[in-house]
N, C-alpha and C positions, 0 to 999 in steps of 0.2 A: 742419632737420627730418630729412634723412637720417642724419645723424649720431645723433639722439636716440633713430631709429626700429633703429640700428646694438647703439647700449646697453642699449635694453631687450632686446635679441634675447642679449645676452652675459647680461647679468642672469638673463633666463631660463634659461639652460644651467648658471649657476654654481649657482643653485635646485636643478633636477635632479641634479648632483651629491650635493647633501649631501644630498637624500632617498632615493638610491639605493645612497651607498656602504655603508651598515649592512650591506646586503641583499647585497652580494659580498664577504664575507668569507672564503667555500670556493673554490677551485682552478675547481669547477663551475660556478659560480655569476658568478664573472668570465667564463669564456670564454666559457659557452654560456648565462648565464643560466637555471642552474639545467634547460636542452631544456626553458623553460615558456612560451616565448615566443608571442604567439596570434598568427590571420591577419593583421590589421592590421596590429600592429607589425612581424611577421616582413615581409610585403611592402612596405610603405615603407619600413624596414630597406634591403631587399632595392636598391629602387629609386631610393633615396639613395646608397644607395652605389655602385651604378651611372654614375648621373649626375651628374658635377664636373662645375667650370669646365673639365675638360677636355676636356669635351664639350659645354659650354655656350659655351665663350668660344674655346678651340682648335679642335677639330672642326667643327663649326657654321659658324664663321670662313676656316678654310681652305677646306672641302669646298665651304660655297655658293660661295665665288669661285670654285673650279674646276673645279666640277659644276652650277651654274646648279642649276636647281628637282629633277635628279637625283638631288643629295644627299637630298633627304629617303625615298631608299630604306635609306640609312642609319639611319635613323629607326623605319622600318618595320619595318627586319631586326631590330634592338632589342627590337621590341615584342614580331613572331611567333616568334621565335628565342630571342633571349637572356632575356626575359622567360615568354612562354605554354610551348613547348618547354623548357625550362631546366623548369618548376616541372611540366609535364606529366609530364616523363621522369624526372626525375632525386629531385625532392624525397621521393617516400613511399621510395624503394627504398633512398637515401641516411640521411634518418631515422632507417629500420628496421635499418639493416646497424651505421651508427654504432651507436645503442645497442644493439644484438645484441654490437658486439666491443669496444662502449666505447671510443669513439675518436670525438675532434669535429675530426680536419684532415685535410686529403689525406693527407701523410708517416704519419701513422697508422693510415689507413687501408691505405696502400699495407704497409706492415708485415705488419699483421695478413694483407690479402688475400694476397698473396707471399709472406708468410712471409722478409719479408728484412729487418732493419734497416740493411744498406747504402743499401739501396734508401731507405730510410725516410729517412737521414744524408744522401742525395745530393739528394732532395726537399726538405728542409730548408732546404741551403745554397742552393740555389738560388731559392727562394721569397723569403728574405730579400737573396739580392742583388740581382735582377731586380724586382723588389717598390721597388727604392732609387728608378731613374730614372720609375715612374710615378707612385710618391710626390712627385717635383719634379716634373714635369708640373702637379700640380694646384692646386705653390705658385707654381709662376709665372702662369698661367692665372688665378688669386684675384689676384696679389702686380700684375698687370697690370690687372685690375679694379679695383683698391683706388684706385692711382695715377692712375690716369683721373678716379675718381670724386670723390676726396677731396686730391688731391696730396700723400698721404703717400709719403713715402720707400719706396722697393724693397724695401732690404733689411728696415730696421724692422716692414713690413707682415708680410712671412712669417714673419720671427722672433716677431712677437704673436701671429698664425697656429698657428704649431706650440706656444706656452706653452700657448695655450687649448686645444686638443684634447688635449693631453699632459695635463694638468689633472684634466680630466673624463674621462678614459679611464683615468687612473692612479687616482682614484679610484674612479669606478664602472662601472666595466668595460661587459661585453658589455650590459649590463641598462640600463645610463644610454643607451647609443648605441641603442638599439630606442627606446627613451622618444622623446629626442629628435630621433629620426630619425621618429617617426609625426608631428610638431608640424613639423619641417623639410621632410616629403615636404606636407604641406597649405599651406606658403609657398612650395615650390615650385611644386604647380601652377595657384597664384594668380599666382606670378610669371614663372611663363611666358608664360600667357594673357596680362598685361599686357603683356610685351614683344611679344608677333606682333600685336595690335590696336595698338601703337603705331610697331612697322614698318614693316606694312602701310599705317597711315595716311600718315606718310610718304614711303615708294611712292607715292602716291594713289589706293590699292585695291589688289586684288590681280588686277585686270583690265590695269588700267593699268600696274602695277607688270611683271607677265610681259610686256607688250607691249613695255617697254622695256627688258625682260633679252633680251629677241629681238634689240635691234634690234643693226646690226654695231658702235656705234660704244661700248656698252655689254657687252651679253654675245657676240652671234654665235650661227653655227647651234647648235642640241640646249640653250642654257641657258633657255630655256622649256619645256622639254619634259621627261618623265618619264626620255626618254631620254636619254644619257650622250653627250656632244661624241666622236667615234670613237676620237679619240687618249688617251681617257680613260676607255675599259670597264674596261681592267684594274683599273686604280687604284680606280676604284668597287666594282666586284664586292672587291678583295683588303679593304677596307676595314668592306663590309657584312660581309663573311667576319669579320674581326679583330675587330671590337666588338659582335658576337652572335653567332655560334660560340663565339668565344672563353669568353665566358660560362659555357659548361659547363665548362672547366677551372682557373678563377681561384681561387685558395684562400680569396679572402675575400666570394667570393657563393656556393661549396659552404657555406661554415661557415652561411649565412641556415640551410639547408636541416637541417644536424645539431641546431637548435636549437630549431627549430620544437615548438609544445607537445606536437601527437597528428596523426596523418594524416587526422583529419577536418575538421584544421582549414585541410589542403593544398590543395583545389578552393577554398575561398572566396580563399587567398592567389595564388594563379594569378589569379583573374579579376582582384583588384585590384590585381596586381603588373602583368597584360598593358596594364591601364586607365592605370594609373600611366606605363608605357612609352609609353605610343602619346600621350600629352599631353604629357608633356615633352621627352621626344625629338623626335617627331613634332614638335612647336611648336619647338623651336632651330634643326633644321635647317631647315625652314619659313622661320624668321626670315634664319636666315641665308644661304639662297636669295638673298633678296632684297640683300647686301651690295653687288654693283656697282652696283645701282642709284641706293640711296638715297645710297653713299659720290660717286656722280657727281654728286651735288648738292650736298654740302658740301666748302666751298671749302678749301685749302691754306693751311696759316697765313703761308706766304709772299706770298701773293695768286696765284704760280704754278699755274693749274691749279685740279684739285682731290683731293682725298683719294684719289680713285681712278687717278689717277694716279703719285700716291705709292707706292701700291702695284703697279701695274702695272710701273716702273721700279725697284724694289725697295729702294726709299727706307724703306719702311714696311712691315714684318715682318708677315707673315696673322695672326700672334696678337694683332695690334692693333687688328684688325674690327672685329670684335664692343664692344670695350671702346669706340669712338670713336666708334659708333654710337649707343650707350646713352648715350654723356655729353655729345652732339651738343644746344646749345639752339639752334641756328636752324633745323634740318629736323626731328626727331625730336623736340625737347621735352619729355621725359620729364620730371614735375614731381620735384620735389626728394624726396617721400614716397613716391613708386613710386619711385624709383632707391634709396631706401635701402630701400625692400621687396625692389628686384631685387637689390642688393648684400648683400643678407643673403640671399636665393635661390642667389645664388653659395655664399655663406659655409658656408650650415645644410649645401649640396650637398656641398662640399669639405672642410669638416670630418667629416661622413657617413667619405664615402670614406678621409679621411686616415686615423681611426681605426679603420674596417676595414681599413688596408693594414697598421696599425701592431697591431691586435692578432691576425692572420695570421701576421705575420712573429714579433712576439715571441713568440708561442705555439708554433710549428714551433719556435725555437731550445732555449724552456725545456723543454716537453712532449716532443717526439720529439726532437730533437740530446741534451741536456742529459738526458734521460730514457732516450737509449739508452747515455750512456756510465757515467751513474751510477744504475741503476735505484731505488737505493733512497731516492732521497731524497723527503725528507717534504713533501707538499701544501702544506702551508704556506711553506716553504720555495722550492718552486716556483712558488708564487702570488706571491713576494713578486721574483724572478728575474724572473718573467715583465712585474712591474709597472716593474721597473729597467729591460728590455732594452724599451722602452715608450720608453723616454727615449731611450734609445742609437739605437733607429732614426730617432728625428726629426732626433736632431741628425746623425746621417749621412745621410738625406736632404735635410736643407738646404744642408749641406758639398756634396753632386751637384747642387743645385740650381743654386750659385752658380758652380759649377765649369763646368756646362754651359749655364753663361747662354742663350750665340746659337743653342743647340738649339732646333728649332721644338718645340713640343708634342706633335703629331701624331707626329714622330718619337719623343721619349721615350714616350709612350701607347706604340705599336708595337712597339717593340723590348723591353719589358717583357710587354705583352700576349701579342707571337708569341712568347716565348722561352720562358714559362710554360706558356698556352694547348698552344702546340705540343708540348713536351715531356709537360702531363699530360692532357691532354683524352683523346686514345685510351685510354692504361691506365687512368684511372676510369673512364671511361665503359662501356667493357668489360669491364672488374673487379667495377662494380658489376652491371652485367647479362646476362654472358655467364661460367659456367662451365669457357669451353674455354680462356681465357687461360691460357696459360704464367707463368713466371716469365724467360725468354728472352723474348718477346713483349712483356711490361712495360720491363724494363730497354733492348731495342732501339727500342721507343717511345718512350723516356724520350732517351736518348742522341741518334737521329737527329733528333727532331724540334727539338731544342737547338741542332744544329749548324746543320739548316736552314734555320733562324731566325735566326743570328746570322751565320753566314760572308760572305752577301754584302753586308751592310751594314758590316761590321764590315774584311773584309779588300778593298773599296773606297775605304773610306771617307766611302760616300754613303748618309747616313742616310736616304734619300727609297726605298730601296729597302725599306724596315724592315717595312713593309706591305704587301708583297708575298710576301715572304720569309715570314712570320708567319704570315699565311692558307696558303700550300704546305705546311708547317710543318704546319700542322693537318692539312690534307686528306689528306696522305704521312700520316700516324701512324695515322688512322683506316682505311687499306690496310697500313699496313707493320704493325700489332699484330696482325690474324686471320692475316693468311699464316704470320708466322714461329711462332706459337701453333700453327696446323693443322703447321707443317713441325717444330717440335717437341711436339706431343701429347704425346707418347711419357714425355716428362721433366715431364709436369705433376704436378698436386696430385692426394693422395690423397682417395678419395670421401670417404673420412670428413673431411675436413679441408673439400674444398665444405660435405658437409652442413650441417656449424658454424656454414660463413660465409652463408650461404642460408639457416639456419633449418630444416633438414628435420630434423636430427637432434632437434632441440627438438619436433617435431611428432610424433616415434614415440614 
């Protein structure tokens, strides 16, 4: 049954393909679908792509083992943050400024606003490298669900993974992934709901269930509680910081925003973007609150112990929570038709996202890289580049995939998040609504927050720092972009050149 329930979900993706490729046949029309996209689709768009398996199966996974019922501040920050704030601040001004200089990515944007194609060249390369390890984040996180569910092979799983969004994204670009991403965000928040009523059941409520994340031999102090175990504020707070903050600076949740139909259709995509947030997020981490618990009841296939002990001695890797939880038939039961509903809730999620990371990145290469060194080349042309380097990213983030096997998730998330996040979140966000930025203020945003984010993890060697790093990353850029703006004014942009980008000039 699961399996059946696996092929009509493919069946139906390969449908939307051939009704939508006719209709991307312009440059425009792949990337940003034509900017006609309405609230609906733009916010579950928005919220699919948001939400993988690696935040369903990774995040979820790790956070409730080591944040107890804390983690679903995670959750929360998602919803008021990354989702209500993200569409409150950023979407009408975003919208308006893209189509005022004609430009649908950061790197383009940052061009036009700065006046730099360096700047534009350096955004680029960087979107597409850092963009690689969250791309394998969300193949392994699926490629570990798959193997749970169905015991198909590792490798094979991700590899069918990347043909089928590569597919349907090479065909029908930005316009096929809205479609399918409004029919993938109403399985997912069917199949989340299904998973916390069937965790919780297996807790035996959610009375019982907290009472036993309390107790010491289970979770211990604070994993009942909203509040965080003490040795573990950091780590929470850097984490809510990185996966809703972060949000404002991601190249492939600004793009939701530049494609959006009209700005009236911005308030209704907010409410059901916040809505969409707070159910599905809000519900993973939830679920996965409850991991020590319910994994203390089901037994070790050696007879040793139980599950929960496997991982407490580190037998068994946190990204294997979640996945062991959902394919558990003696405590959790999940019938065979909700597990192929929740394994396609993974799928629609992670495919969502892969194809927004993959047509971010091969866009910045064709559009602004490709675009700044050969300006002339013809639409077509670049439509057809952009559908190639489509392919070229999959198959180099499954090569990082496989390369970074024993990497947890959590850490690829991170180090992709904080490295991006951190570098562009100040200069857009300031760029789009603050006129005193510099072009020194940009590029010193852009550089430090890069380094921030990457040095300690990277010249340690302890990828558990990636999330810490990432979040400071951000916070430093959003201080370090007005100072050295205010401390260079002097070298900024001429009025005439704001008015342009603001609209004032258009208004006299």
């Amino acid at each position: 049954m699961k399996l059946l329930v696996l092929v009509a979900y493919a069946v139906m993706m390969i449908v939307v393909i051939f009704l939508t490729a006719k209709k991307n046949l312009s440059l425009n029309g792949f990337l940003l679908g034509g900017r006609n996209i309405g609230p609906w689709m733009s916010a579950f768009s928005y919220g699919a792509s948001y939400f993988s398996a690696v935040i369903i199966i990774g995040y979820s996974g790790s956070m409730g083992w080591n944040m107890g019922l804390s983690a679903i501040w995670c959750g929360i920050g998602n919803a008021l943050v990354g989702s209500l704030l993200a569409w409150s601040l950023l979407a009408r001004p975003t919208r308006r400024m893209g189509e005022r200089l004609q430009v649908g990515t950061i790197p383009g944007f940052f061009e036009k606003r700065y006046q730099s194609k360096t700047l534009k060249v350096i955004a680029s390369l960087m979107i597409f490298v850092f963009l690689l390890p969250y791309s394998a984040s969300v193949y392994k996180g699926l490629g570990n669900m798959f193997t749970k569910a169905f015991g198909f092979d590792y490798t094979w799983c991700v590899i069918g993974i990347a043909l089928l969004s590569s597919l349907y994204l090479f065909a029908g670009g930005y316009k096929a992934t809205a479609i399918t991403d409004f029919i993938q965000g109403l399985i997912m928040l069917v199949g989340i709901v299904a998973v916390v009523f069937y965790v919780v059941r297996a807790a035996g409520g959610v009375t019982e269930g907290l009472n036993l994340l309390g107790t010491e031999e289970i979770g211990g102090a604070n994993m009942n509680t909203l509040f965080p175990p003490q040795d573990k504020a950091v780590s929470l707070f850097s984490n809510v910081i990185l996966t809703s903050l972060g949000v404002l600076g991601m190249p492939q949740m600004i793009h939701k925003f530049f494609a959006i139909r009209d700005e009236k259709s911005v308030k209704r995509a907010t409410i059901i973007s916040t809505f969409f947030a707070l159910v599905v997020a809000g519900g993973a981490y939830f679920a996965g609150s409850f991991g020590r618990v319910i994994l203390s009841k089901i037994a070790a296939p050696d007879g040793a112990g139980t599950m929960a002990s496997l991982v407490a001695s580190g037998k068994m890797p946190l990204d294997q929570i979640m996945p062991t939880i959902l394919t558990d038939k003696t405590v959790v039961g999940i019938p065979d038709a909700m597990l192929g509903l929740f394994v396609v809730l993974l799928l629609s999620a992670s495919i969502s996202t892969l194809t927004a990371l993959v047509l971010s990145s091969a866009s910045v290469i064709s559009v602004d890289l490709i675009g700044a060194i050969a300006p002339n080349t013809k639409p077509k042309t670049t439509l057809w580049i952009m559908r190639s380097l489509c392919i070229v990213f999959v198959i180099f983030s499954l090569v990082v995939n496989f390369l970074m096997q024993k990497t947890p998730i959590v850490s690829l998330m991170s180090l992709s998040w904080g490295t991006i996040a951190g570098a562009f979140l100040a200069p857009f966000l300031y760029g789009l609504l603050w006129r005193g930025v510099t072009k020194a203020g940009a590029y010193t945003g852009v550089i430090c927050g890069a380094l921030i984010s990457l040095i300690p993890p990277l010249t340690t060697g302890n990828m558990s720092l990636a999330p810490v790093s990432g979040a400071a990353a951000m916070l430093a850029g959003l201080v370090i972009v007005p100072v050295v703006s205010l401390l260079t004014k002097r070298t900024g942009f001429s009025k005439e050149h704001l008015d342009t980008v603001f609209g004032i000039a258009a208004k006299g």
